[in-house]
C-alpha positions in Angstrom: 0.7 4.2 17.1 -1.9 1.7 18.5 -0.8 0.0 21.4 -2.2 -4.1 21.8 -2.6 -4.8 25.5 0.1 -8.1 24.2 1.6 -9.3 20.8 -1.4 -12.2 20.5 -3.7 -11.6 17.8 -6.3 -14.3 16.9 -6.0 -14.9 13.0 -9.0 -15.1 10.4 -10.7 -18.3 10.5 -13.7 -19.2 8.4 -16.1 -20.2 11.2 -19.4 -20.6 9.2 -21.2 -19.7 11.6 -23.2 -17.0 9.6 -26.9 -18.3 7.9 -26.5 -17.6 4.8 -27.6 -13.9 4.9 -23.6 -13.0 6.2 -24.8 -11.4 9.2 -22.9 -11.4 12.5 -24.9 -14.0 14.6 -25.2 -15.1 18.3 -23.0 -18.3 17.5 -20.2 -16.0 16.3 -20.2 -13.5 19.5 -20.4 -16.4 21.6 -17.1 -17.5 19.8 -15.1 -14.4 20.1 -16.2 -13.7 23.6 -14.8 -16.9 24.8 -11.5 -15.9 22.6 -11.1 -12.2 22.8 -10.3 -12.1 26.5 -7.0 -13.4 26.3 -5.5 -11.2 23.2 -4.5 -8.4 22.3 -6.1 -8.5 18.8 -9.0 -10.2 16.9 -9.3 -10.6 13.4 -12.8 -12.2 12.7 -13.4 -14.4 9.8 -12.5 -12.9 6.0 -15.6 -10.7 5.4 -17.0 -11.1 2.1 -17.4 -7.1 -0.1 -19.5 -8.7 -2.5 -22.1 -12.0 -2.0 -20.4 -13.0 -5.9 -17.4 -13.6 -4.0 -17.7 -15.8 -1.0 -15.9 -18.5 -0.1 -18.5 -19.8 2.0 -22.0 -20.1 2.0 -22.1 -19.4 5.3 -19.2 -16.4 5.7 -19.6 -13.3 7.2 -20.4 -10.1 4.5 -19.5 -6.7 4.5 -21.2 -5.7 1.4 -24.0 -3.9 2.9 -25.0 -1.5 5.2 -27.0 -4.2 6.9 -23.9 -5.4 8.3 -23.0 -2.8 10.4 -25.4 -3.4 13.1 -23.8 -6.9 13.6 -20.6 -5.9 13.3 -20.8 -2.9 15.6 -22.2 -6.2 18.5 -19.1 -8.0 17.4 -16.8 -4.8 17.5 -18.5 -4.1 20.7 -17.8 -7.3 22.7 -14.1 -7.9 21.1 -13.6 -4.0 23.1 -15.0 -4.9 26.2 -12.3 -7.1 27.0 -9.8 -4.4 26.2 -9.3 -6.3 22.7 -8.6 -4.4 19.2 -10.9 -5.7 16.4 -9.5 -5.9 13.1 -11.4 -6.2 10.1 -9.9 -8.6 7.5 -11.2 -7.5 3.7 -10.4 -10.0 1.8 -11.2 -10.3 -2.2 -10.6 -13.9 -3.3 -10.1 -13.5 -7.2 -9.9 -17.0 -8.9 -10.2 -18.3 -5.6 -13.9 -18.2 -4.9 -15.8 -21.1 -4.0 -17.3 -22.1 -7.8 -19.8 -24.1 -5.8 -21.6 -21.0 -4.5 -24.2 -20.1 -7.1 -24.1 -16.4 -8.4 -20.4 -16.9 -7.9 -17.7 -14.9 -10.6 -14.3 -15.0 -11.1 -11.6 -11.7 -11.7 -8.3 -12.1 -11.7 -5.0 -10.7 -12.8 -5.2 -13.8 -15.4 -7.7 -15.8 -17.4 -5.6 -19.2 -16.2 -7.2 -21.1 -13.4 -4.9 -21.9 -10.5 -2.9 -25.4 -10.4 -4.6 -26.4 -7.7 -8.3 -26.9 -9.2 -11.3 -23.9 -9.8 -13.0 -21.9 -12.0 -11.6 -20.4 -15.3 -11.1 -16.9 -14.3 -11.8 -14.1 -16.0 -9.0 -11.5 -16.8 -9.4 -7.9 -15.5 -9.8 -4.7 -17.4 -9.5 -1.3 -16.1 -13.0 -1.0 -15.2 -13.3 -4.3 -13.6 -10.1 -2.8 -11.3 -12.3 0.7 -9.9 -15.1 -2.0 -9.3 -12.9 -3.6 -7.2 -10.9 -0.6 -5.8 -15.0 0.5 -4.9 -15.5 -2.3 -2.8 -12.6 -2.2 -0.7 -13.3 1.4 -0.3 -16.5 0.9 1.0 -15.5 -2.1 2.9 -13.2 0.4 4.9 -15.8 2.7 5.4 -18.7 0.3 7.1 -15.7 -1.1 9.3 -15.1 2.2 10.4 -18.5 2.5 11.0 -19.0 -0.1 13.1 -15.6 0.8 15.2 -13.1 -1.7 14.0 -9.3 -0.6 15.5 -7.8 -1.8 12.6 -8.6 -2.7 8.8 -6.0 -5.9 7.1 -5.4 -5.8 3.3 -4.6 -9.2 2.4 -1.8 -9.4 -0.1 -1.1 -13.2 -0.1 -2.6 -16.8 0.4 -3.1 -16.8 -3.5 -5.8 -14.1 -3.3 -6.9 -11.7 -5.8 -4.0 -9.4 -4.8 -1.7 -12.3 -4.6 -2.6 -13.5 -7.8 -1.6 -9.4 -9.3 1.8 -9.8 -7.1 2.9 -13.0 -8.2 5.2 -13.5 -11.2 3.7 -16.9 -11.6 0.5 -16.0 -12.0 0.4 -12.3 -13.6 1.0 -13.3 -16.9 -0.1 -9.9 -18.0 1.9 -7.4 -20.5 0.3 -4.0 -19.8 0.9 -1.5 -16.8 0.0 -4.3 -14.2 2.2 -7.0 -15.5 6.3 -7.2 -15.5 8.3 -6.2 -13.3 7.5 -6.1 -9.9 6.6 -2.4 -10.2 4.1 -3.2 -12.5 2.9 -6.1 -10.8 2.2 -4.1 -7.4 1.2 -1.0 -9.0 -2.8 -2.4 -8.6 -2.5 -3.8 -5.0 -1.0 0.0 -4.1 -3.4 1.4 -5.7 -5.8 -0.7 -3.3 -3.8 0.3 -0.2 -3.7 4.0 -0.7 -7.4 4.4 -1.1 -8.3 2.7 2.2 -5.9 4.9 3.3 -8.1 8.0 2.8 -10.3 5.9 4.8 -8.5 5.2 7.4 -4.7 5.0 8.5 -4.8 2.2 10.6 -4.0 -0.6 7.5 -2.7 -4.1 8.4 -0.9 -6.0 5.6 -1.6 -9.7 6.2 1.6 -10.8 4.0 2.4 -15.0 4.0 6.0 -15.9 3.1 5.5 -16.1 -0.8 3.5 -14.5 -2.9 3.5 -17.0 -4.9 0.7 -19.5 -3.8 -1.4 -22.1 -6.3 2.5 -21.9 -8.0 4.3 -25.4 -8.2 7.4 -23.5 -8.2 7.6 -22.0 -4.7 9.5 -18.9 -3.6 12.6 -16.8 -4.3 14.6 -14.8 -2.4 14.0 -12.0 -5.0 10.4 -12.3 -4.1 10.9 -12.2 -0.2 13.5 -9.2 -1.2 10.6 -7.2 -3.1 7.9 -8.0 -0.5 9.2 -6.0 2.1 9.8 -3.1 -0.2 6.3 -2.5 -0.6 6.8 -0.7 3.3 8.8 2.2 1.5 7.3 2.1 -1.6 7.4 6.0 -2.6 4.0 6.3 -3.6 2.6 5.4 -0.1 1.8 8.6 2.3 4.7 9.6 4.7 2.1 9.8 7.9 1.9 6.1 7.8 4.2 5.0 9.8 5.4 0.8 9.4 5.9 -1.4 12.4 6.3 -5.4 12.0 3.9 -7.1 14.3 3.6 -10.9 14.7 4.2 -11.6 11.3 2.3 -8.5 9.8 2.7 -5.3 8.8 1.3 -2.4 10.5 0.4 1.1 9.0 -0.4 4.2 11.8 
């Protein structure tokens, strides 16, 4: 088990700070030094896996190999103040920015969320390894560039959200229904980083149910937690809760 130095962690923010390019630069280390001292955790801003899906023009990427010389910098100073450094992958779905040109859309739906944005585009199986592959390789260059920790965001109303939800997933194969079928895809997400790495954060709001006008149940907060003992998730992980997220390893 990884052991914080106290239960602080600083949470994702969207600094914009990058130039465009989604490379670590000397505005953002100058930020997290300042921060990192006092915590026991960092999460740097949600990294982009693909420059089609930012939320900013100006956020920090993950989608190369390019970025792992930055990020290592980052990863670097975060450690030097006996900090962890945890890298938050985060695929927004429907949620992307349709002001970014270049820009696209998957979801677990074709319906655009309540709350304004572009007409998403419903996902097939392919589309679904496509993005299994990013996240994968996501993992990968934050291992690379020493990050303690890796977060899977299952909520906020992002892609994985939008596969959880019952107000969204309006789908009627595998991936739609029950809430078996609805979290069979984000599992699937989970247990390939896990080959990867152990180390998986689950950043996990109160409801899954975000961009809904309806809110949550307590049948959703009931089935949320029992993605910790779901049976298809490796035995070696074991789950810890830890300010308000879940811990694998």
């Amino acid at each position: 088990m990884l052991t914080l130095k106290n239960q602080f962690i600083f949470a994702p923010i969207k600094t914009g700070y990058s130039d465009g390019s989604g490379v670590v630069t000397e505005k953002h280390l100058a930020f997290y030094k300042r921060r990192s001292q006092y915590l026991g955790g960092v999460i740097p801003e949600p990294f982009y896996m693909d420059k089609g899906l930012r939320e900013l023009p100006t956020q920090m990427g993950i989608d190369d190999d390019n970025k792992i010389e930055g990020l290592k910098k980052l990863v670097d100073l975060i450690h030097r103040s006996g900090t962890k450094a945890i890298a938050h992958l985060n695929h927004p779905g429907r949620m992307a920015n349709p002001k970014i040109a270049g820009n696209y859309y998957p979801s677990s739906t074709d319906k655009p969320c309540e709350n304004g944005g572009a007409t998403p585009n419903r996902m097939d199986r392919e589309d679904m390894k496509k993005v299994i592959n990013l996240f994968v390789e996501g993992a990968v260059r934050a291992k690379k560039a020493g990050f303690d920790i890796i977060e899977l965001q299952f909520g906020h109303g992002y892609l994985l959200a939008q596969f959880i939800s019952p107000f969204v997933n309006d789908r009627t194969d595998e991936f739609g229904g029950s809430f078996g079928n609805r979290i069979r895809f984000p599992l699937e997400i989970l247990i390939r980083k896990g080959y990867v790495t152990s180390r998986i954060c689950i950043m996990h709001p109160p409801s899954f149910s975000k961009c809904s006008p309806f809110g949550y149940s307590k049948e959703i907060r009931r089935q949320r937690w029992s993605i910790l003992t779901h049976s298809s998730l490796p035995k070696r992980w074991d789950a810890s809760i830890l300010v308000g997220r879940v811990l694998w390893g």
